[in-house]
C-alpha positions in Angstrom: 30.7 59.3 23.5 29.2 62.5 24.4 27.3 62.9 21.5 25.9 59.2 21.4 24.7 59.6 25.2 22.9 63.0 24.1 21.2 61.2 21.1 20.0 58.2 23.5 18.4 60.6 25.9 16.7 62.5 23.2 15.2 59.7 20.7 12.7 57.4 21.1 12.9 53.1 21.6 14.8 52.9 18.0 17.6 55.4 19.0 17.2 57.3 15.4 13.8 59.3 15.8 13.8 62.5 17.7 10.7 62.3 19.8 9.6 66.1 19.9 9.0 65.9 23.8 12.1 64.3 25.1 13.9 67.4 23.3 11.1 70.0 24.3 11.7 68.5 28.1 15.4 68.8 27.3 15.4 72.5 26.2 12.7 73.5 29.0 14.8 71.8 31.7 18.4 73.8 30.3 16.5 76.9 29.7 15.5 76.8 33.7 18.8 76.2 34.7 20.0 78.9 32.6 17.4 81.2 33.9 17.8 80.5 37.9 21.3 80.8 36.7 21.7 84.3 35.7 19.2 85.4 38.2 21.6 84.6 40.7 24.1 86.3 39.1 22.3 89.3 39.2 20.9 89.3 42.5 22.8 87.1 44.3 19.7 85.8 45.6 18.6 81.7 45.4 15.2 80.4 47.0 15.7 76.6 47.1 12.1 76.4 47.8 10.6 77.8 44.5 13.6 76.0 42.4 12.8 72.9 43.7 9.1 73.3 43.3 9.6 74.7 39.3 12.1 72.5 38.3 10.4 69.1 40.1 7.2 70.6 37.7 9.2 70.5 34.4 10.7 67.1 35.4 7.4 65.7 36.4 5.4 67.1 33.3 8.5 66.3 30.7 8.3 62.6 32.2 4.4 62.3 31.9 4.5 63.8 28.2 7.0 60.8 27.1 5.1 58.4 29.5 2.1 59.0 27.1 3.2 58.9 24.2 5.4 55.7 24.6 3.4 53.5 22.3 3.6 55.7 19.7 7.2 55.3 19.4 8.5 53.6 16.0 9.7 50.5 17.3 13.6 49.5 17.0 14.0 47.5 13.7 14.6 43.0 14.4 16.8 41.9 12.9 15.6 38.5 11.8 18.8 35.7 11.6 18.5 32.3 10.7 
C-alpha cells in the first residue's frame, strides 16, 4: 500500500512514468528534513523562521517545476470498450 502511494506521488498522469521533477522535489524536500534534522541534533538549536522560509521555497519551486511541465506528461492509456 505503501509502495503504490509512493509510486502515485512520484509518476506522472499515467501512474508508470517517473517524471524527473516529482522525484528531484521528493529527494530535495527529504534531504532538507534530513539536514534541519541532524542540525538539531547537533546543536540543539531550531529557527522556525528560516525552516519555514527554506522548506516553503522547495515546496513552492518543486510545485511550479511539475506545474510546467504538466502537458508534457504521457497521457494515461483509454481503454476503448464497445
Amino acid at each position: 500500500m505503501i509502495k503504490k502511494f509512493v509510486k502515485h506521488c512520484l509518476t506522472g498522469k499515467d501512474n508508470e512514468t517517473f517524471d524527473i521533477a516529482r522525484v528531484l522535489w521528493a529527494l530535495g524536500a527529504l534531504s532538507f528534513l534530513a539536514f534541519v534534522g541532524w542540525t538539531v541534533y547537533r546543536s540543539g538549536a531550531f529557527d522556525a523562521q528560516n525552516f519555514g522560509t527554506g522548506f516553503g521555497l522547495i515546496m513552492g519551486s518543486g510545485g511550479g517545476s511539475v506545474w510546467a511541465k504538466a502537458k508534457a506528461e504521457p497521457e494515461p492509456e483509454t481503454k476503448n470498450e464497445l
